[in-house]
Residue, then its C-alpha position, 0 to 999 in steps of 0.5 A: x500500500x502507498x502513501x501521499x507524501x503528506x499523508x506519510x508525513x502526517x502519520x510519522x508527526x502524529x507516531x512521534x507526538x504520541x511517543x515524544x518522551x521515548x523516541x529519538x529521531x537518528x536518522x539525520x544525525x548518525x555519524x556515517x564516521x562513527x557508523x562506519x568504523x562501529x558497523x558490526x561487520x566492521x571492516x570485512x572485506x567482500x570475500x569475508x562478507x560473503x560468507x555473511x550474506x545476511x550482514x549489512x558490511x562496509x566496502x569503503x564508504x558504502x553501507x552495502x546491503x544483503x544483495x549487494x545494494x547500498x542500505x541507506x540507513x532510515x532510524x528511530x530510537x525504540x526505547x532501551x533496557x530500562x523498561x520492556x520493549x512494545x511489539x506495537x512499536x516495532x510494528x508502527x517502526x515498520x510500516x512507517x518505512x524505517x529500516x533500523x532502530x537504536x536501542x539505548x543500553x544502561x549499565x545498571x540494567x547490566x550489573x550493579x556497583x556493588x557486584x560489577x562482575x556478575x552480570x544482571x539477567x534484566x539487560x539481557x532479556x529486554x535486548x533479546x527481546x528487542x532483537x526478537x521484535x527487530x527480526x520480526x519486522x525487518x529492522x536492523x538495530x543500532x546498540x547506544x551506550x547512553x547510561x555509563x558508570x561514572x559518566x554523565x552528559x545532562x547536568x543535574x540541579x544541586x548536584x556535582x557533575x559526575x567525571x568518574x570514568x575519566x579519573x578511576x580506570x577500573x571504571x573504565x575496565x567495567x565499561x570496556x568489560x561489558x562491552x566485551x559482553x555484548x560482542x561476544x554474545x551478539x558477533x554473530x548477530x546479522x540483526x545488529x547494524x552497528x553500535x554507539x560506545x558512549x553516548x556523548x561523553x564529557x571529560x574532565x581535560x581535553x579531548x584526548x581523554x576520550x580519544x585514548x579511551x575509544x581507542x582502548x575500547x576499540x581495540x579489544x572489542 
């Protein structure tokens, strides 16, 4: 079934003013930078890609899709690991034309402070659960890391800005360590377009901070 264009673009306004509190529009605003040195099948050459027919892979600057065309990336935040995802959702996502979600990942949904090296069932199951849905409607998933131990980007009123992560590496050990986690689980995941480590990080220096951390991530992921 086809659409007027102004029908559509009435339909996505009305979906978004519904969802306004849970839902982030990506389409225009993911790096194709990040995207490309994050996409799950990282730097996969053809040969390899095609022993992988259902990944989306990079050939130079081009997303390419299972078939050999280029995916065009058209994405819409669905919610995170803080709460149970909504199949009615994904089925709105869908026949709106998006191709791709974001999920938004907390580590708290992961492991607590208390106990950083056993690992929460909770985190897990709403991803399987998101995932589950995505394979359902055909939309591929991008993972954000928005919630990080010692992290934070929004100020809170009266309270100290939170710079941990940048100061104490063993905090930065559990952000790499879960990280480590979720590629060990999901490599094989054609679902998975890609994945956003950290969500827009402020440190307490320059810039390099976070560079030297990226690329630490990067590294063992």
């Amino acid at each position: 079934m086809s659409h007027d264009p102004g029908d559509l673009i009435l339909l996505i306004g009305d979906f978004l003013m519904k969802n306004a509190r849970r839902w982030t529009v990506w389409a225009t605003r993911i790096s194709i930078a990040w995207l490309l040195s994050s996409v799950a099948a990282g730097s996969e050459t053809a040969m390899m890609a095609e022993s992988r027919p259902q990944f989306v892979h990079v050939e130079g600057q081009r997303l390419v899709a299972p078939g050999g065309g280029d995916f065009h990336i058209r994405a819409i935040g669905t919610g995170s690991t803080a709460a149970d995802p909504s199949e009615k959702d994904y089925e709105q996502i869908a026949r709106l034309k998006f191709n791709a979600v974001t999920v938004f990942l907390g580590y708290k949904h992961f492991y607590s402070e208390a106990q950083p090296d056993k690992y929460l069932g909770t985190g897990w199951r709403r991803l399987e659960q998101h995932l589950a849905f995505a394979r359902k409607y055909g939309l591929r998933v991008i993972l954000q890391m928005l919630e990080i131990e010692g992290a934070q980007f929004v100020p809170i009123r009266g309270e100290a800005f939170d710079y941990r992560i940048w100061v104490q590496p063993e905090l930065q050990k559990r952000f790499i360590k879960l990280w480590e986690a979720i590629a060990q689980c999901y490599k094989d995941e054609p679902q998975i377009l890609g994945y956003g480590l950290f969500a827009e990080p402020v440190t307490t220096g320059t810039r390099q901070q976070w560079i030297n951390a990226y690329q630490s991530a990067e590294d063992q992921l």
